[in-house]
C-alpha positions as CSV (number, residue, x, y, z in Angstrom):
1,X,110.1,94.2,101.4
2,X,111.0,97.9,101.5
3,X,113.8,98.9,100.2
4,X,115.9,101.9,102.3
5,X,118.1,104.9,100.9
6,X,121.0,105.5,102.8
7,X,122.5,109.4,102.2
8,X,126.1,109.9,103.4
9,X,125.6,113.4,104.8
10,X,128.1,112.9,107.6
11,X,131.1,113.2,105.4
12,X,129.8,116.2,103.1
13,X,128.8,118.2,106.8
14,X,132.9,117.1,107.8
15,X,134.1,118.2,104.4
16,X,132.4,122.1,104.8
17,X,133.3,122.2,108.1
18,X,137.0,121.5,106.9
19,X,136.5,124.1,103.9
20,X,135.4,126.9,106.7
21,X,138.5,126.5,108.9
22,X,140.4,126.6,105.6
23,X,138.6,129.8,104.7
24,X,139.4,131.0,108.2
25,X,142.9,130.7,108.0
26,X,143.3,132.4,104.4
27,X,141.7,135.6,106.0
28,X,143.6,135.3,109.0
29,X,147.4,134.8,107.2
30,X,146.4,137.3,104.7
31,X,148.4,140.5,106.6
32,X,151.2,138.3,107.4
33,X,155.3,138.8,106.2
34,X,156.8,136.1,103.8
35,X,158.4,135.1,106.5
36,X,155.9,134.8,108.8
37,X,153.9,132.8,107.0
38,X,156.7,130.4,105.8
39,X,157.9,130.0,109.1
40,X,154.0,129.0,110.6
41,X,153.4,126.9,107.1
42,X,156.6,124.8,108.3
43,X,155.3,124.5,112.2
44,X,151.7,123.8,110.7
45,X,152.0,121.6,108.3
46,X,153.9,118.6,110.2
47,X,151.2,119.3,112.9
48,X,148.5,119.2,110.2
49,X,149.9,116.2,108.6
50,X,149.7,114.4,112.4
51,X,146.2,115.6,113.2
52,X,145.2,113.2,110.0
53,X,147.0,110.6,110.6
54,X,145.6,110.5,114.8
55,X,142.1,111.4,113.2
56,X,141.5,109.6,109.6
57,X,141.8,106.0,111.3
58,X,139.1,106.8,114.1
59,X,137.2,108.6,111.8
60,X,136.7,106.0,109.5
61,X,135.9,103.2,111.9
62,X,133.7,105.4,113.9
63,X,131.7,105.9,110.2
64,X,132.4,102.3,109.2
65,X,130.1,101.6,112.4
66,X,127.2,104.3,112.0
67,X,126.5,102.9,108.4
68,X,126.9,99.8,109.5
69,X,124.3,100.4,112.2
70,X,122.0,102.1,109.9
71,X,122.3,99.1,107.2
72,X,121.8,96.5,110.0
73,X,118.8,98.4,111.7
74,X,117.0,98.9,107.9
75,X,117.5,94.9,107.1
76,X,117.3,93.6,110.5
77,X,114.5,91.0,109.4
78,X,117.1,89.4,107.0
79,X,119.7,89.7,108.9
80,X,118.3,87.8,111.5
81,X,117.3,84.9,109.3
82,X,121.0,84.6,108.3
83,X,122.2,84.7,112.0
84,X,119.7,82.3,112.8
85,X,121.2,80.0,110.2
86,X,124.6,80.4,111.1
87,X,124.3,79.5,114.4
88,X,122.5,76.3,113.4
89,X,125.3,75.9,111.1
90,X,127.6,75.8,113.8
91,X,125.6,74.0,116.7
92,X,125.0,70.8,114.5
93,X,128.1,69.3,114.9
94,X,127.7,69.3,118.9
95,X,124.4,68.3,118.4
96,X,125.4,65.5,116.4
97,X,127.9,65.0,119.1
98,X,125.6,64.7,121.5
99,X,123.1,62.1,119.8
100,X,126.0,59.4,119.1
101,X,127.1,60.1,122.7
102,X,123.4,59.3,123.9
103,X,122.0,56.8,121.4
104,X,123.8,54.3,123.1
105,X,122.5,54.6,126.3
106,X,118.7,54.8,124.8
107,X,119.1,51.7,123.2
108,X,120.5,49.7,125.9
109,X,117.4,51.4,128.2
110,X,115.5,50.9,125.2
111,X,116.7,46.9,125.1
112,X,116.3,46.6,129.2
113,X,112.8,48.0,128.7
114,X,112.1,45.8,126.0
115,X,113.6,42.5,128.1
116,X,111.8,43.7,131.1
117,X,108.5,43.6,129.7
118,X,109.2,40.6,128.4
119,X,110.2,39.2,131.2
120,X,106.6,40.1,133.3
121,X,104.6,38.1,130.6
């Protein structure tokens, strides 16, 4: 059994991209007025403030899945063995459905089998 490392990159590669644009706007409202820059920090920051709210939920299920892919591909042996089990699990009651709904019909062929041969003696 190997055992697999799993390095959450994505998030640190979001996180400097996020601390770039950041950078980028500092320079870019650095020659503004007071004013200015009050009046585009009140239009931004709603808009900001939205942008996270549309884009945290996606992000995280879009990363819930890639690490769940990755854990799932790296243990896909075990995994399986537990699916496998779990179906079981689930099928036996139809299974056991099946054999008190057909057990009765082998034993009477069993019993006309039985009286038939009987019967030829």
């Amino acid at each position: 059994m190997s055992t697999t490392t799993l390095t959450m990159n994505t998030p640190e590669l979001a996180l400097a991209a996020l601390e770039a644009a950041a950078e980028k706007f500092n320079t870019a409202t650095e020659h503004l007025t007071l004013a200015t820059r009050t009046a585009l920090m009140l239009v931004a920051g709603p808009l900001l403030g939205l942008a996270f709210v549309v884009v945290l939920p996606l992000a995280s299920v879009m990363l819930t899945a890639y690490y769940g892919a990755k854990l799932i591909a790296a243990h896909s042996a075990r995994i399986a063995g537990h699916v496998k089990n779990v179906a079981l699990f689930f099928a036996a009651p139809f299974v056991g459905l099946a054999y008190i709904v057909a057990l009765p019909f082998v034993g009477f062929g069993t019993l006309v089998y039985m009286g038939v041969k009987a019967a030829r003696k």
